[in-house]
C-alpha positions in Angstrom: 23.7 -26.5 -4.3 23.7 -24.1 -1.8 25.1 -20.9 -3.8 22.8 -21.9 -6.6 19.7 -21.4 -3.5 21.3 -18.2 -2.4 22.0 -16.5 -6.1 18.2 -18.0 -7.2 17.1 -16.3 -3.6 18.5 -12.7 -4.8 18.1 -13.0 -8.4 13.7 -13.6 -7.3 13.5 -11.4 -4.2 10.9 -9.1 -4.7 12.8 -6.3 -4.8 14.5 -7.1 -7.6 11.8 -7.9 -9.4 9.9 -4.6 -8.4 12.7 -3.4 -10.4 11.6 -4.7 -13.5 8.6 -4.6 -15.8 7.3 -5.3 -18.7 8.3 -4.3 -22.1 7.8 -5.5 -25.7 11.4 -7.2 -25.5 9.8 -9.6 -23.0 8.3 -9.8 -19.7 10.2 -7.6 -16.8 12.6 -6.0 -18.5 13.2 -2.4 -17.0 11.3 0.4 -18.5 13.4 3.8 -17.8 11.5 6.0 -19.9 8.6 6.1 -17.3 8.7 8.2 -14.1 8.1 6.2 -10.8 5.4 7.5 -8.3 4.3 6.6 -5.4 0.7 5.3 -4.6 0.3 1.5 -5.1 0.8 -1.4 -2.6 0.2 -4.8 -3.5 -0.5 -6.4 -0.1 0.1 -9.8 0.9 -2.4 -12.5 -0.7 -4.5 -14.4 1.3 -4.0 -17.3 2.2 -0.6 -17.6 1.7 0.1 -20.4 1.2 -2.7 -21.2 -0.7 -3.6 -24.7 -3.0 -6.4 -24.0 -4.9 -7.3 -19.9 -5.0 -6.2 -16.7 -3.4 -7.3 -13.3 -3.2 -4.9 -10.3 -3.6 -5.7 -6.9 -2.4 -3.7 -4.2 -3.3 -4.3 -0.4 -2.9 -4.4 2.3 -4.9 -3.6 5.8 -3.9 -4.7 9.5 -3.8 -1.8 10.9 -5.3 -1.9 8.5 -8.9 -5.3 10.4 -8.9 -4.2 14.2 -8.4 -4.6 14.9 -11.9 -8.1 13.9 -12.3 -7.4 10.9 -14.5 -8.2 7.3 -14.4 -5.7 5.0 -13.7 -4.7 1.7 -15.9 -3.7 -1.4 -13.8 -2.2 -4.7 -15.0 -1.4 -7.1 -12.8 0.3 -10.7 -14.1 2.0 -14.0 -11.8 5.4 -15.1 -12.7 6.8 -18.0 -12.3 10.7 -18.5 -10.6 11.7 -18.2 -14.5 10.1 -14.9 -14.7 7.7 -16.3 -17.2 4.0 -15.1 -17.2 1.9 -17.8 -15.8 -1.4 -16.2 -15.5 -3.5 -12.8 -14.8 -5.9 -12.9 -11.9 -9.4 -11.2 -12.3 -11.0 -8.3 -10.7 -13.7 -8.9 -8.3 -14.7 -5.9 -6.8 -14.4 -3.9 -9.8 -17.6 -1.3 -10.7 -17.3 -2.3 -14.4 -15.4 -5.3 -15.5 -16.1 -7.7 -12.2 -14.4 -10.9 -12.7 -11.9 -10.1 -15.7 -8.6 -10.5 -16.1 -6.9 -7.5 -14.5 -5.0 -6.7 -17.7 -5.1 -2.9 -18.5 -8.4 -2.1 -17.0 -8.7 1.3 -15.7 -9.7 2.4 -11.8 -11.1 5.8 -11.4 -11.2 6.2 -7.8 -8.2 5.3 -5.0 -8.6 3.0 -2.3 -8.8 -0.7 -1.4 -9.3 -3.4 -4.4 -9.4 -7.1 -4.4 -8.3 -9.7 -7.6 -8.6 -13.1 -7.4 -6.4 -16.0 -8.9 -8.1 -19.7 -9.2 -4.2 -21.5 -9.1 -4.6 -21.5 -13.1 -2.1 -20.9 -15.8 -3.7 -18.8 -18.5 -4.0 -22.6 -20.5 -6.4 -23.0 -17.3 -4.0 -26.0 -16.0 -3.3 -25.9 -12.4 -0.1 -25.2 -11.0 2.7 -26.9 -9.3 3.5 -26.4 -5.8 6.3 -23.6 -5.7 7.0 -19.9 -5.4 5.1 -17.5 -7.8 5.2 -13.8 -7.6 2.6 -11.4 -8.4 3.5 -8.2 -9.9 1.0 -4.6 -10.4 1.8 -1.9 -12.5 -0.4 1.0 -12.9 0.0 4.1 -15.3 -1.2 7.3 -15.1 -0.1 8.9 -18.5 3.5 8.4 -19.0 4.4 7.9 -15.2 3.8 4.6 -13.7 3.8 2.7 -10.1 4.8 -1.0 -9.3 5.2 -2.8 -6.6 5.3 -7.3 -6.4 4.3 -9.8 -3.9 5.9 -13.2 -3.5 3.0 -16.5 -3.0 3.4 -20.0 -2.2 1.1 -22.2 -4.1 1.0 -25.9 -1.8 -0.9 -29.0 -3.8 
């Protein structure tokens, strides 16, 4: 039981799943074809652990906007089985305030804030257990990730 923990433990860290994203073969798969570049950090959700909703900031950098264009951002919560469980919602966005953050672009870098009720995307609450939350945004054909582990408690 105790290998089964520590291989689960490494197989979920979110480093490894940093490593991965999405992909029309299924959900974080890695994507080589895209350049990596700095300038996003998801930063930790508060609270954490959380039983009914949580906010997530994340930050978005000067450098994904050198080039003068706007930025796409999609971010999603997996479950342990890597499975999609639901996409939280923008609140402090100039434009599409309280939408699901799926490919919604950002034209200016700094500090943002989503928000996730505790829903699956069948709007079910879910079980106690580890979720992470992963953000990708593109800028043309190079792209930035980064993922956050949370700890929903019921």
């Amino acid at each position: 039981m105790l290998l089964v923990l520590l291989i689960a433990r490494v197989l979920l860290s979110p480093e490894v799943l940093a490593q991965q994203t999405d992909s029309t073969a299924g959900p974080l798969q890695t994507d080589l074809q895209q350049e990596e570049v700095r300038g996003v950090a998801l930063e930790q959700n508060f609270p954490n652990p959380f039983s009914n909703e949580t906010r997530i900031p994340f930050i978005l950098g000067e450098d994904l906007f050198e080039d003068g264009r706007t930025v796409v951002v999609t971010v999603r919560i997996f479950n342990v089985l890597r499975q999609i469980v639901a996409i939280p919602t923008a609140i402090d966005h100039p434009m599409y305030d309280g939408r699901p953050v799926s490919e919604l672009r950002y034209d200016a870098p700094g500090r943002h804030l989503l928000h996730w009720d505790g829903r699956d995307t069948g709007g079910r609450e879910v079980s106690s257990g580890i979720y992470f939350c992963q953000i990708i945004v593109t800028n043309g054909a190079r792209a930035a990730r980064d993922v956050r582990k949370m700890i929903v408690t019921r």
